[in-house]
N, CA, C and O of each residue as an XYZ file, in Angstrom:
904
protein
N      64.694    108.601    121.936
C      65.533    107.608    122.593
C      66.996    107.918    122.290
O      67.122    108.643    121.302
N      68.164    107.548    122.898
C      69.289    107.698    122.922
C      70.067    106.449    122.189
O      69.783    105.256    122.295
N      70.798    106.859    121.654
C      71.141    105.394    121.214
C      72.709    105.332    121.008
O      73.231    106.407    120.712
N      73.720    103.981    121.145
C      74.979    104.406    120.885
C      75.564    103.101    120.413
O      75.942    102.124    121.061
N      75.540    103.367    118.940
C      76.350    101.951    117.937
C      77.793    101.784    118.076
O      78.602    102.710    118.144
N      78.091    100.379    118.119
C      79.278    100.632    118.673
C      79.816     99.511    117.071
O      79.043     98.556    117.151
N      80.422     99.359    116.230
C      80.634     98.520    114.835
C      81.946     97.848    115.608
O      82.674     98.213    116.531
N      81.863     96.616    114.707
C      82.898     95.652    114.613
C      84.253     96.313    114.138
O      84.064     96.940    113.096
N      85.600     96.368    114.592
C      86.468     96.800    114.415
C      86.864     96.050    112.640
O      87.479     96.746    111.832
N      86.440     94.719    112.301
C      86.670     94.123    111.163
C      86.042     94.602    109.977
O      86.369     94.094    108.905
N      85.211     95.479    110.013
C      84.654     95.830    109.162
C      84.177     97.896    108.935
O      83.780     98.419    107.893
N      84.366     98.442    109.998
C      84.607    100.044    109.895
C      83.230    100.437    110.449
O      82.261     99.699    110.627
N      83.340    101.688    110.673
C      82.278    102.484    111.378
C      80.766    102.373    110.104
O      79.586    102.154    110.377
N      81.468    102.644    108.587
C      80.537    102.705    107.426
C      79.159    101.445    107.925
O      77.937    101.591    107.914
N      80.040    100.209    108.340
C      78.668     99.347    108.166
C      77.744     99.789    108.987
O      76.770     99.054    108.827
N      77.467    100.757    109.950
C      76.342    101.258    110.996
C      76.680    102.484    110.520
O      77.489    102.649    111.433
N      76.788    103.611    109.821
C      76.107    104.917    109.591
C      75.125    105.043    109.014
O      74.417    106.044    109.127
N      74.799    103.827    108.091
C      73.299    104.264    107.144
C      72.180    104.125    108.108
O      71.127    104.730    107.910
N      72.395    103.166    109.406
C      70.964    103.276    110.416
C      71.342    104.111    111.413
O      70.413    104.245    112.209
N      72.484    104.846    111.769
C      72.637    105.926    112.622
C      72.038    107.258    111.890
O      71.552    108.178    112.548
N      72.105    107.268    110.744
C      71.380    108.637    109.777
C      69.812    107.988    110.126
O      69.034    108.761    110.686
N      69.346    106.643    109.823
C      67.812    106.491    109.901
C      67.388    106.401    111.496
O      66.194    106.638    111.675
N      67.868    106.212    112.245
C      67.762    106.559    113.638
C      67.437    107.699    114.005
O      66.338    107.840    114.540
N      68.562    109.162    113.762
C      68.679    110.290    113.504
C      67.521    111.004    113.143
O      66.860    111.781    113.831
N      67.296    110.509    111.544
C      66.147    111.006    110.935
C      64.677    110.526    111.281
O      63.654    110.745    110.632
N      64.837    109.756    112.567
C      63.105    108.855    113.269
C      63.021    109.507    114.356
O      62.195    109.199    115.215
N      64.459    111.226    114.589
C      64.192    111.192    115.830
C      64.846    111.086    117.118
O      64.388    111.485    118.189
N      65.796    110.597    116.949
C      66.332    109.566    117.977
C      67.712    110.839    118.052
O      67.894    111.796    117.299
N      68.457    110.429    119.156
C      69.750    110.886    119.687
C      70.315    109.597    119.166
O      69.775    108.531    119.461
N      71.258    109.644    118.490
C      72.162    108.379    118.163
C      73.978    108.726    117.800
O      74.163    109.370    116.767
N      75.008    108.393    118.461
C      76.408    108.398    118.659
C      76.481    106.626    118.131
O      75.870    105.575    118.327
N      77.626    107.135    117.373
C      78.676    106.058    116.533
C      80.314    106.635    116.871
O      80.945    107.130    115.937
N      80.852    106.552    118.044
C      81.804    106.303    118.584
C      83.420    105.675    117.734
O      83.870    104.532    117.665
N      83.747    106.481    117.400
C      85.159    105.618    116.072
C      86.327    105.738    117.494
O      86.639    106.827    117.977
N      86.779    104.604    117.926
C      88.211    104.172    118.165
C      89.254    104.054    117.251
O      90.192    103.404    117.713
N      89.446    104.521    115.926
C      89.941    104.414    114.975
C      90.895    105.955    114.824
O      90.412    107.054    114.551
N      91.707    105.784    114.971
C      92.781    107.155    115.360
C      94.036    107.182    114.207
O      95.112    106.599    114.340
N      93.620    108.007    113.042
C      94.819    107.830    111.642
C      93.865    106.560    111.058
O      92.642    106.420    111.088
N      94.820    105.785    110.570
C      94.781    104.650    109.669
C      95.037    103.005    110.153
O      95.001    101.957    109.508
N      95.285    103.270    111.452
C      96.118    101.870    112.000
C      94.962    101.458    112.912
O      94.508    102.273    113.715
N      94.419    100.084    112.803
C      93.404     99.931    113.634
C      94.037     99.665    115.176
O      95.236     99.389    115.140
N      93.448     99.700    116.507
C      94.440    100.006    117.314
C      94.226     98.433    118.226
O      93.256     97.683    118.113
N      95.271     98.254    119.005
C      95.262     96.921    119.493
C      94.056     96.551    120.313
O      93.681     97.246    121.257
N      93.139     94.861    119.737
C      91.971     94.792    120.301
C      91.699     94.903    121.803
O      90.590     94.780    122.322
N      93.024     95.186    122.529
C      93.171     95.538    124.108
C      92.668     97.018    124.624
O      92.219     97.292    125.737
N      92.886     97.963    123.413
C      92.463     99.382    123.640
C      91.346     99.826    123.668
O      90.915    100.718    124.399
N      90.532     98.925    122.469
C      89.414     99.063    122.349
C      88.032     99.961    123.020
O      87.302    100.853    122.587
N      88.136     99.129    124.404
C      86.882     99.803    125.549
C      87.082    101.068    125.959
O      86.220    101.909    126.211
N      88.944    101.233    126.049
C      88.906    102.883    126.696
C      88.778    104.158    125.166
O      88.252    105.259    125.007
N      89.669    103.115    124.223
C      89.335    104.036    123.182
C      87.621    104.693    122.733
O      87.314    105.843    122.419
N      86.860    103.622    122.840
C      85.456    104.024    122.703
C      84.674    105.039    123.793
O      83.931    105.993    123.566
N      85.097    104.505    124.965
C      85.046    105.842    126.285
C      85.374    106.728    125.958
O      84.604    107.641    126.255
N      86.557    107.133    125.218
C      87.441    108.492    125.197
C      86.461    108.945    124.128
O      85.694    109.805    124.561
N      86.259    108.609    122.827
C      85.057    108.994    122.168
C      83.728    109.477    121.909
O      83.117    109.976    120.965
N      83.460    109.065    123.369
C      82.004    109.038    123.120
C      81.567    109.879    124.092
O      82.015    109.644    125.214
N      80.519    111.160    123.932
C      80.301    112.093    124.054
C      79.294    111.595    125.483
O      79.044    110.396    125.609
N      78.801    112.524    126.429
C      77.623    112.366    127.211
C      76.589    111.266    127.139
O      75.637    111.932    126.734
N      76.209    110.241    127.238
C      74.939    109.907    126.728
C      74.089    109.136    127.790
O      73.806    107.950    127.618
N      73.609    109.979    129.113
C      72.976    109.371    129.964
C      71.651    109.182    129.423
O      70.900    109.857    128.720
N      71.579    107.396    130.295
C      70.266    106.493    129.689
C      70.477    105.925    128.526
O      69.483    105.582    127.885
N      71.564    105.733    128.075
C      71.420    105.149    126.719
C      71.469    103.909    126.508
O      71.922    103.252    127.445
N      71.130    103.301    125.511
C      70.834    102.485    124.964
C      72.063    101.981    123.865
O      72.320    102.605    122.835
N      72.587    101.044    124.186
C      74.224    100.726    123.736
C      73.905     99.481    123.147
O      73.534     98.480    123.759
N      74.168     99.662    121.191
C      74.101     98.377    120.304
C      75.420     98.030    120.028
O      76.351     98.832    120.098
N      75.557     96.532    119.629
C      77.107     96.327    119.296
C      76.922     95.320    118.172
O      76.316     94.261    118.336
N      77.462     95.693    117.044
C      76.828     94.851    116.172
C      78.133     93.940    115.889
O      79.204     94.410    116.272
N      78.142     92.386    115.106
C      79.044     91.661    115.157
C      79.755     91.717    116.782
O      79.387     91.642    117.955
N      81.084     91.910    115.939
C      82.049     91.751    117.142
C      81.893     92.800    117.969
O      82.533     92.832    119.019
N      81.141     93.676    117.671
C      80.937     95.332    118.401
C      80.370     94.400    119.694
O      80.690     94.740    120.833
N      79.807     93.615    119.550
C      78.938     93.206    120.668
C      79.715     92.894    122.119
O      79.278     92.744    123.260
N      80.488     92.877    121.796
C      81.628     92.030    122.844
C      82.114     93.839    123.680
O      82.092     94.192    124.859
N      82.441     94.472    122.604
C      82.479     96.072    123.052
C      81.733     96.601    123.454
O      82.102     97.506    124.203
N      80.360     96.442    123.275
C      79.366     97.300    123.811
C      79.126     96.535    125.449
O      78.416     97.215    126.189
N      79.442     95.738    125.809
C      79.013     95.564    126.861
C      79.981     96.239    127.944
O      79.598     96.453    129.095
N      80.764     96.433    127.665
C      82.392     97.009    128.198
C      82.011     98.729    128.521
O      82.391     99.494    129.408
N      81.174     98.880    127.461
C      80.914    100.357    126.893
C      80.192    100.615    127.934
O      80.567    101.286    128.896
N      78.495     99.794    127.717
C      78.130     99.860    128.284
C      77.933     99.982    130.170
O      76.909    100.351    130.745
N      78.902     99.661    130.656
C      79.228     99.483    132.073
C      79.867    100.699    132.202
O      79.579    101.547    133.046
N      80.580    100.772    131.516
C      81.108    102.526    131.747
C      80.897    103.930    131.686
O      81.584    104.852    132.125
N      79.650    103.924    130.962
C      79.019    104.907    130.321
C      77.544    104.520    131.142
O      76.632    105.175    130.637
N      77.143    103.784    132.081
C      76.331    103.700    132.859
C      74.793    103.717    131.823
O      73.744    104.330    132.021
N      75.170    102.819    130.732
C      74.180    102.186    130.188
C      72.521    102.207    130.851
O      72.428    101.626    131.932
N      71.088    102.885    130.238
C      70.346    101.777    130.038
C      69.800    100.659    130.042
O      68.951    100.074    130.714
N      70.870    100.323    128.575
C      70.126     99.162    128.203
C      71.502     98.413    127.222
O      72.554     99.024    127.031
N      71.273     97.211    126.758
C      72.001     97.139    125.981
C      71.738     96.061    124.802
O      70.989     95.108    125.017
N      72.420     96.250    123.459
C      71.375     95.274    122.444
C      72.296     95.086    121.921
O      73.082     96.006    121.692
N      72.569     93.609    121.479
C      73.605     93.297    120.859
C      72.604     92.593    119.292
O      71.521     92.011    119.237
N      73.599     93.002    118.205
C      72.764     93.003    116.763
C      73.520     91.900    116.483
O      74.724     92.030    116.702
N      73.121     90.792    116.034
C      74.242     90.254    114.996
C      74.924     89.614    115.598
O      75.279     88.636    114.941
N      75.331     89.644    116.576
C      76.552     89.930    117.786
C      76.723     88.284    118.743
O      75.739     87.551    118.844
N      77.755     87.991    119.222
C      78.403     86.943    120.249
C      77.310     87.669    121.277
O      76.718     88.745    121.191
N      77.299     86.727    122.183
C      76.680     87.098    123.668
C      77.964     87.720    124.250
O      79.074     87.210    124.097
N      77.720     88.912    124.959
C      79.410     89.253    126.200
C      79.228     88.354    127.286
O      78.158     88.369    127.895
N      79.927     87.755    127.528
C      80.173     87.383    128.898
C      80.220     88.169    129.869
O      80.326     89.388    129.733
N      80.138     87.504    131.102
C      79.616     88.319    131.990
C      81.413     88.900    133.166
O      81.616     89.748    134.035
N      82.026     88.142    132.669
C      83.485     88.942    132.992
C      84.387     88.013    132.501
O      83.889     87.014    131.982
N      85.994     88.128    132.552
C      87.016     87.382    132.287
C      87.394     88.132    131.388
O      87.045     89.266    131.061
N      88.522     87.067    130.797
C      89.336     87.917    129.639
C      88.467     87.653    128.334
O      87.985     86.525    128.227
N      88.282     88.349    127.583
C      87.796     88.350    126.018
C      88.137     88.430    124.916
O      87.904     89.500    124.354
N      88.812     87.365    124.162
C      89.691     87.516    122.810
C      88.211     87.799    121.914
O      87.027     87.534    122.124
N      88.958     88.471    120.828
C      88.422     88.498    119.876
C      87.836     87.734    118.648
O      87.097     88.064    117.721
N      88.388     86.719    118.971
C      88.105     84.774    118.355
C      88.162     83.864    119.229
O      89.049     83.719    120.071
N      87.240     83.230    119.069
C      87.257     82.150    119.434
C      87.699     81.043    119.068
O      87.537     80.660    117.909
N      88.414     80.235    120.088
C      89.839     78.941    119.389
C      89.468     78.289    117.701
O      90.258     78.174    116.764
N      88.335     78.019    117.737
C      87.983     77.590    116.583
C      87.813     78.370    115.162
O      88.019     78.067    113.987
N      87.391     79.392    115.768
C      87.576     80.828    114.901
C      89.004     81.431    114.324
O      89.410     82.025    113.325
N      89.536     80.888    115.625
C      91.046     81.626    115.182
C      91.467     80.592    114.041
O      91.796     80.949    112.909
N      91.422     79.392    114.434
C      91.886     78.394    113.666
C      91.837     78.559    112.229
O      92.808     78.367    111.498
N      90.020     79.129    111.606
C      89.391     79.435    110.268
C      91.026     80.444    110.063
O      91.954     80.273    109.273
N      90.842     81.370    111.028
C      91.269     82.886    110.597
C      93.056     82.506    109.668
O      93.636     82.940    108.673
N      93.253     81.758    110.446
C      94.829     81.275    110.242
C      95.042     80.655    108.935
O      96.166     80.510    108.455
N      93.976     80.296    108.369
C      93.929     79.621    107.373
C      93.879     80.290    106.290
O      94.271     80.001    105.160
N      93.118     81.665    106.897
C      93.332     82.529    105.470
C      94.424     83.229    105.199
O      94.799     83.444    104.046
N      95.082     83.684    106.345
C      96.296     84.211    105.639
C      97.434     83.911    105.000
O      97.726     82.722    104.867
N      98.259     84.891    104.506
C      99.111     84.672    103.172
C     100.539     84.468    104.243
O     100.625     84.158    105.431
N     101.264     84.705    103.503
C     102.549     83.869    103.735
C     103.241     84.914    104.761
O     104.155     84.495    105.471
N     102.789     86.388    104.864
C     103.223     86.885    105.773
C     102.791     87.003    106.796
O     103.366     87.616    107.695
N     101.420     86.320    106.931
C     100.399     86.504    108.018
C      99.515     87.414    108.028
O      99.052     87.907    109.056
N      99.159     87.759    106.721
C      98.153     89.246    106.415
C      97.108     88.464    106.173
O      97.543     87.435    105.657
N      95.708     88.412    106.303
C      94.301     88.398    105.937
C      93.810     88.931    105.279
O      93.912     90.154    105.375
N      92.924     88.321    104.138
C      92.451     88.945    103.017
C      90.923     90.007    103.794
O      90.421     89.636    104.855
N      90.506     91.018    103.200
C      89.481     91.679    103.602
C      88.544     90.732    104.518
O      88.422     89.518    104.361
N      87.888     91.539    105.532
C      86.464     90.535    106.276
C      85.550     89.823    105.147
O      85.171     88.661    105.297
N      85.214     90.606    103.986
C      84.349     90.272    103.181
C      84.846     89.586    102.120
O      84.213     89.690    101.069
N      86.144     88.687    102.135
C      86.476     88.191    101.322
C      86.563     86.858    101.998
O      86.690     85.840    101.318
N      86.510     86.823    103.121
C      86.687     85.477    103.827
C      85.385     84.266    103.687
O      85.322     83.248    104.376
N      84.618     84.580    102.861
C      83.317     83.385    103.105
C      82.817     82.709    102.039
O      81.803     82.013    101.983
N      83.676     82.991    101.130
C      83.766     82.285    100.042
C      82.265     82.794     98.846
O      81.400     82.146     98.258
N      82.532     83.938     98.926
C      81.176     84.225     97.942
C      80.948     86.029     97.895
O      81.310     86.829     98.758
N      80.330     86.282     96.770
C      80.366     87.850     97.068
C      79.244     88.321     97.992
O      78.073     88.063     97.711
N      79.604     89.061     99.177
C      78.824     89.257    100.093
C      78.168     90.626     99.885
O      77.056     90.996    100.264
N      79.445     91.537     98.950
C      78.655     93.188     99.065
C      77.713     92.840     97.637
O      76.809     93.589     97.268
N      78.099     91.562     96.907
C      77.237     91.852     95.687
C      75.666     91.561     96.235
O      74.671     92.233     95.965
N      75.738     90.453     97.020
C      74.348     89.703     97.516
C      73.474     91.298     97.808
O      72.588     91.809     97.123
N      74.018     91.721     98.883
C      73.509     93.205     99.419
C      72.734     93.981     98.344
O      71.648     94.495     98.614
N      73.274     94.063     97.157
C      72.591     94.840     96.236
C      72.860     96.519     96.024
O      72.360     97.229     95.152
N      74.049     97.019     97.375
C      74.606     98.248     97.320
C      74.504     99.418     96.562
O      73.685     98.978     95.756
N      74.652    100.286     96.283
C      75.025    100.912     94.758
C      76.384    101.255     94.705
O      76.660    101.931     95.696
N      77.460    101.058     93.889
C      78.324    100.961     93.205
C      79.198    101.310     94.272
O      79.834    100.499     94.946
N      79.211    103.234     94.471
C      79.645    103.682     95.294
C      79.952    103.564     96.790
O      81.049    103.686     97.334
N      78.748    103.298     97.352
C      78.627    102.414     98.747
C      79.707    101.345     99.165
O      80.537    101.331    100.074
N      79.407    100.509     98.223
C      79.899     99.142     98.327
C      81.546     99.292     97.844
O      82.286     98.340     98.091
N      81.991    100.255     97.292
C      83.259    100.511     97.158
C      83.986    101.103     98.252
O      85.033    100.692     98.752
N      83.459    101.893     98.494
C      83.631    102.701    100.223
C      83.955    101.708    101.041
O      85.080    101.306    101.335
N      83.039    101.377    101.352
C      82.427    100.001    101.939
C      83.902     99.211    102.524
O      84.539     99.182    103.577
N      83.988     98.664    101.281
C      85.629     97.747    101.141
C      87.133     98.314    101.488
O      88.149     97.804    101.960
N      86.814     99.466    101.074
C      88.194    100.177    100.943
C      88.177    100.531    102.573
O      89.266    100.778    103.091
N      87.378    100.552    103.121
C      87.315    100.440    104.590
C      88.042     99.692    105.905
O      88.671     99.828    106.955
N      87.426     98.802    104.957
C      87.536     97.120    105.929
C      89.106     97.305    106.006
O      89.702     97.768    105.034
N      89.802     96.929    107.208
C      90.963     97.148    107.195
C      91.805     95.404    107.079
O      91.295     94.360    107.487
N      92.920     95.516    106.536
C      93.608     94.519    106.529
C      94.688     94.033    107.486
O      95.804     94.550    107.426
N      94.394     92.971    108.456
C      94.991     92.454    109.904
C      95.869     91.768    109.433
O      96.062     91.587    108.230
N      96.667     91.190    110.588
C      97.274     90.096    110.905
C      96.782     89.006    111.484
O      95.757     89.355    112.070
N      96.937     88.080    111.602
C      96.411     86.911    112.572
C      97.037     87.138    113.722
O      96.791     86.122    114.372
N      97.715     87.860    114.403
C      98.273     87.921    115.316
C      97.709     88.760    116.251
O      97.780     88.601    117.470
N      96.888     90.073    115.405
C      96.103     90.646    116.100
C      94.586     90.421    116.696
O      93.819     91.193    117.272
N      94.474     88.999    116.308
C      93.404     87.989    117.203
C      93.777     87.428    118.340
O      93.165     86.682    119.105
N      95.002     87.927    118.374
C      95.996     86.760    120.016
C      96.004     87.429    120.864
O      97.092     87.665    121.389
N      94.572     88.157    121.486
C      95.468     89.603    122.418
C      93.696     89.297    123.234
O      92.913     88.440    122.824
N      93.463     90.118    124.260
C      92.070     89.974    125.065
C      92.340     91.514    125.394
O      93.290     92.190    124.999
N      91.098     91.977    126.352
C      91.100     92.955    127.591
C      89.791     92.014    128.603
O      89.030     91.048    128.570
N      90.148     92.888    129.240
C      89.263     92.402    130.960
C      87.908     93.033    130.910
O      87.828     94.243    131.124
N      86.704     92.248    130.615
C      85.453     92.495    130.464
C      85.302     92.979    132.519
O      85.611     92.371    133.544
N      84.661     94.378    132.230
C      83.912     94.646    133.592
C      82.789     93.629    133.934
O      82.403     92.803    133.106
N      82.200     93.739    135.388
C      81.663     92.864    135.545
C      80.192     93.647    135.170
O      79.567     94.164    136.096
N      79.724     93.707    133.933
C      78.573     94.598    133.561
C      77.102     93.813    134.169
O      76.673     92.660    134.149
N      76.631     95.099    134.690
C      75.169     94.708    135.241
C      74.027     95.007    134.262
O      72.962     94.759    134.828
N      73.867     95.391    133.166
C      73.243     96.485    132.562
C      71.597     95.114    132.944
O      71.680     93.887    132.986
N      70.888     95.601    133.057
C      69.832     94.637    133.069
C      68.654     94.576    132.319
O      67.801     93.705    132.488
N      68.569     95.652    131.336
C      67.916     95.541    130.606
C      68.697     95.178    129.018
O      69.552     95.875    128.470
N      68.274     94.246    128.651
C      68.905     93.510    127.495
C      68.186     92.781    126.183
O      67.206     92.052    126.332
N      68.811     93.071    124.803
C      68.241     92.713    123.998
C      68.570     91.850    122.716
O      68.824     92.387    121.637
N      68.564     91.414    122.773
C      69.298     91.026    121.190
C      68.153     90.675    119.566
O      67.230     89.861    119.541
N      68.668     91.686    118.230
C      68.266     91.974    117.412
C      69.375     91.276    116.204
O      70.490     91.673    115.865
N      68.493     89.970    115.679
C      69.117     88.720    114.894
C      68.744     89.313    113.325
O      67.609     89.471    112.877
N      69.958     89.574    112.674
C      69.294     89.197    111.311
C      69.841     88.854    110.468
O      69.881     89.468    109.402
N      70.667     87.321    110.789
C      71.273     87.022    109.669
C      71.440     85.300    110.640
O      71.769     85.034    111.796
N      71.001     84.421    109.401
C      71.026     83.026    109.979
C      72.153     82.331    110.555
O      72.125     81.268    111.176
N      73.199     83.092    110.261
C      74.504     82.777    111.445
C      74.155     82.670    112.992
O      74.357     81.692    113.712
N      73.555     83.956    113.368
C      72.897     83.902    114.516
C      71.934     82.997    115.206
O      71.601     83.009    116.391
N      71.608     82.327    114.384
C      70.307     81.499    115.240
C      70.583     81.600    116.688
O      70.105     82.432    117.459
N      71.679     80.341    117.049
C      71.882     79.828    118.376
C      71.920     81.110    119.408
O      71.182     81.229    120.386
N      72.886     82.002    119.009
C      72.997     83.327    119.818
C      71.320     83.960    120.312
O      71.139     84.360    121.462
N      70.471     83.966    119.521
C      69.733     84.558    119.329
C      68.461     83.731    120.659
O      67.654     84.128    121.500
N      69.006     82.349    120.098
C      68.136     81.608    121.190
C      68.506     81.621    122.128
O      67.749     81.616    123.099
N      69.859     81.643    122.250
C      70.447     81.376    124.138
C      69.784     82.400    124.509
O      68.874     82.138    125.296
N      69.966     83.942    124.106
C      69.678     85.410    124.357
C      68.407     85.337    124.764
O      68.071     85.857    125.828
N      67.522     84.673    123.964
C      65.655     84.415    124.744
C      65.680     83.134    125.755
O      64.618     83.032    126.369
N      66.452     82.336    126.006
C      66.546     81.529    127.116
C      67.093     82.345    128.829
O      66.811     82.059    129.993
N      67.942     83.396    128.225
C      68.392     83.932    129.418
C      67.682     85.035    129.801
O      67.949     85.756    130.762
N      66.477     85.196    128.782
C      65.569     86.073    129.521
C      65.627     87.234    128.914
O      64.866     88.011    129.490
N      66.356     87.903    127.714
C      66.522     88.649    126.920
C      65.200     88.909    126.035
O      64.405     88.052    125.649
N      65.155     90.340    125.799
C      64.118     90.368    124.498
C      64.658     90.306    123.400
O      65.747     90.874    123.315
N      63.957     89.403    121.810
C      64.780     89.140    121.049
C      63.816     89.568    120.083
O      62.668     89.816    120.452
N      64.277     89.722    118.468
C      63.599     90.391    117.963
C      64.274     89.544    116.642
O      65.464     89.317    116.856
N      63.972     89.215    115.809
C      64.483     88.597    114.150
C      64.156     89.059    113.379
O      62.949     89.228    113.207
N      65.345     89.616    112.288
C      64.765     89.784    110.794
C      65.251     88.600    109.845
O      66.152     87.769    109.957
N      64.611     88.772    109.189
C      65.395     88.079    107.713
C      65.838     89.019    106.947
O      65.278     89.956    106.378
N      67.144     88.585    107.008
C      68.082     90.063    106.328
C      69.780     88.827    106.118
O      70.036     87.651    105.859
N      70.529     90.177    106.459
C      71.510     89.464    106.406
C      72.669     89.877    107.683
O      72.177     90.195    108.766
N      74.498     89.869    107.523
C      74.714     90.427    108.381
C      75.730     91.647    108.337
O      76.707     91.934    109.029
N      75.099     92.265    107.226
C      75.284     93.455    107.148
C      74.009     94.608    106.831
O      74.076     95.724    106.316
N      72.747     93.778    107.410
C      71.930     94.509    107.149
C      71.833     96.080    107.910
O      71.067     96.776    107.243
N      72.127     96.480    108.545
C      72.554     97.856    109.186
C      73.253     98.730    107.955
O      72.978     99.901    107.691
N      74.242     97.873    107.246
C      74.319     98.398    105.854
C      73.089     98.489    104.864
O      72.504     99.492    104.456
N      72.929     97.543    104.673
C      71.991     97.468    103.369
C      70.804     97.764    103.421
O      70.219     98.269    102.463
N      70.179     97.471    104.675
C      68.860     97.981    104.966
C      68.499     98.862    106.254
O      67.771     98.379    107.122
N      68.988    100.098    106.367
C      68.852    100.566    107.304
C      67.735    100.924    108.054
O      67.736    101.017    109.282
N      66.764    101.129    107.308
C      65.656    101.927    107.601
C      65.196    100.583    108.689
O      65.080    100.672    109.912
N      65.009     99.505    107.951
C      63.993     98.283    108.649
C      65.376     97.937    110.126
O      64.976     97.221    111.044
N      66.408     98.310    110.186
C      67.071     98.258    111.225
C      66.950     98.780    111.907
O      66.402     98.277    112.888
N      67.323    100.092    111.955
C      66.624    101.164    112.883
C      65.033    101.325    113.621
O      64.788    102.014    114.611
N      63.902    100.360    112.722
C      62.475    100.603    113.024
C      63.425     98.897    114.194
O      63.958     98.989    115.300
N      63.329     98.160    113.687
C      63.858     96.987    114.318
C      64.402     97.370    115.980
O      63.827     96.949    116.983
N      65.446     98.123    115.989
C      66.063     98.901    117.256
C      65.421     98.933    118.235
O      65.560     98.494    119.377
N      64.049     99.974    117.269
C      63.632    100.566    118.177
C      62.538     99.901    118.847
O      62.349    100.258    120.010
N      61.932     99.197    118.471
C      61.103     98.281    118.386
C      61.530     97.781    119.441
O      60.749     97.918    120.383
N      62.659     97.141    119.711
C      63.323     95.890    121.121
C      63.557     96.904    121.634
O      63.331     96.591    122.803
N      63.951     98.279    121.669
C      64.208     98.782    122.986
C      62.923     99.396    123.410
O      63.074     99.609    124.612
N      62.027     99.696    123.142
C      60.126     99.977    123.827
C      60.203     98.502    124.160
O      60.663     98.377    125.295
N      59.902     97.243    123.550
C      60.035     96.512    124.841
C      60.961     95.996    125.699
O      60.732     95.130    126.544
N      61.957     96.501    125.494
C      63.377     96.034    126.624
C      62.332     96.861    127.917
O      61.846     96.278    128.887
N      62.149     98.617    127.530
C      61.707     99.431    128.644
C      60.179     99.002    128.897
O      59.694     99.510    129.908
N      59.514     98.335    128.315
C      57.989     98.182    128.457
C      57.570     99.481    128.249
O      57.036    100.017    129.220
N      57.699    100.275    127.000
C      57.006    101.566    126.485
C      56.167    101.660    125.488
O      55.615    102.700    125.128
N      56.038    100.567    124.999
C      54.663     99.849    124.375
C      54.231     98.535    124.511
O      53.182     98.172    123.979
């Protein structure tokens, strides 16, 4: 199968390479696409073409977007003449309009965390608890990990691009972290195949292997191949 992870700009390409290697190693054709050019993450407006410009051949594929990736992969997906598409973790995309990267209420949280110049503390510092410790990482990982995550502005939540009007029609969504519930249910109300772990929502980090079997799993039945 083909596969093409697309990660949350808030958190770095690292949190989806450990199930792009177990993907890889099951087999699979799998692309992880970096819009990430130097050190400066690039404005959330660039996003869709930056990931186009990236991303190599991949007819028939199968386009995941995990977290906020999700909102990207559908963008991706329409352009790259998608498959299929599976959003992990992930917001539902809408089906066109403009697309910020927060939502009003979201932004609101976001504003709250920053410091006096308008900088935001790490993604993984925002939830009030240690999130890479919960994971169980090893040392190294989880240091990587962080030093990753890049440090925003709140300002760079104030910006959209223009969602295509994506048809992709085969669709999936793969839940594993109890944030998701609701997402997860609308996604099987609208006719989506849905798939749940109990994990967390960085399990693509922490547990790759059962992510990747997970994947693959919703996309044989997205296609009805088992």
């Amino acid at each position: 199968m083909n596969f093409v992870l697309v990660y949350s700009p808030l958190v770095g390409p690292l949190s989806l390479q450990p199930t792009v290697r177990a993907l890889q190693q099951a087999g699979h054709h799998c692309q992880l696409p970096d819009a990430i050019q130097g050190k400066t993450l690039p404005p959330w407006r660039d996003w869709p073409q930056r990931l186009a410009e990236a991303l190599q051949s991949a007819p028939g594929c199968t386009v995941v977007g995990h977290s906020m990736g999700g909102l990207l992969a559908a963008a991706l997906a329409q352009r790259c003449n998608a498959r299929g598409l599976i959003c992990l973790d992930a917001p539902l995309p809408p089906a066109g309009g403009n697309v910020r990267p927060a939502a009003p209420a979201f932004l609101t949280f976001i504003r709250g965390l920053q410091d006096s110049r308008g900088v935001l503390p790490p993604w993984h510092q925002w939830w009030g608890k240690d999130l890479l410790g919960e994971l169980g990482l090893p040392a190294p990982l989880a240091a990587e990990f962080a030093a990753q995550v890049p440090r925003l502005s709140s300002s760079w939540f104030e910006d959209h691009f223009e969602m295509p009007a994506w048809d992709v029609s085969r669709r999936g969504y793969l839940r594993t972290s109890g944030a998701y519930d609701s997402e997860a249910a609308q996604a099987g109300a609208d006719g989506w195949c849905v798939k749940q772990l109990q994990g967390t929502h960085l399990h693509p980090l922490g547990a790759p292997a059962a992510t990747a079997a997970a994947l693959v799993e919703l996309a044989d039945n997205m296609y009805g191949e088992k």
